[in-house]
C-alpha positions, 0 to 999 in steps of 0.5 A, a space after each residue: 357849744 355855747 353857754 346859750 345853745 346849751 341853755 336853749 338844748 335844755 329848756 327844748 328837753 324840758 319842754 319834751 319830757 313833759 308830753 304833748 303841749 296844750 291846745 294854747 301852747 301848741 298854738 303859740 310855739 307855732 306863732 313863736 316859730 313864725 314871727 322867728 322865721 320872718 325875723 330871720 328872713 328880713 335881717 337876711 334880706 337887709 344883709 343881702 342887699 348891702 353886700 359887694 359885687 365880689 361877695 355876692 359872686 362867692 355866694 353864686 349870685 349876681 346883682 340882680 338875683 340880690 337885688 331881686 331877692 332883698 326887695 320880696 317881703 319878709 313873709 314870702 320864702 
């Protein structure tokens, strides 16, 4: 485990000990875990779409499938 997952594996700890968040907290941990997944989601999407035909067969999709999947906006699963 690295030194950055073991830091994030305390501060979660952290955050648990400590009961139920307030009503703000909740609401910006949720924000938080939005704007993570869409981040996520657009630089995998960027990726996608630069991938070769031989990858993109590894992963069991075909060109248009990547093509089709790269183009969809980052807030859309």
């Amino acid at each position: 485990m690295s030194q950055i997952q073991i830091q994030r594996l305390s501060q979660l700890e952290t955050l648990m000990v400590g009961g139920p968040l307030p009503l703000a907290a909740q609401v910006a941990v949720g924000f938080a875990v939005v704007v993570t997944k869409w981040s996520r989601t657009y630089r995998t999407r960027k990726q996608l779409a630069h991938l070769s035909s031989h990858m993109l067969n590894d992963v069991g999709l075909s060109e248009q499938d990547a093509a089709r999947e790269a183009t969809l906006p980052f807030w859309r699963s």
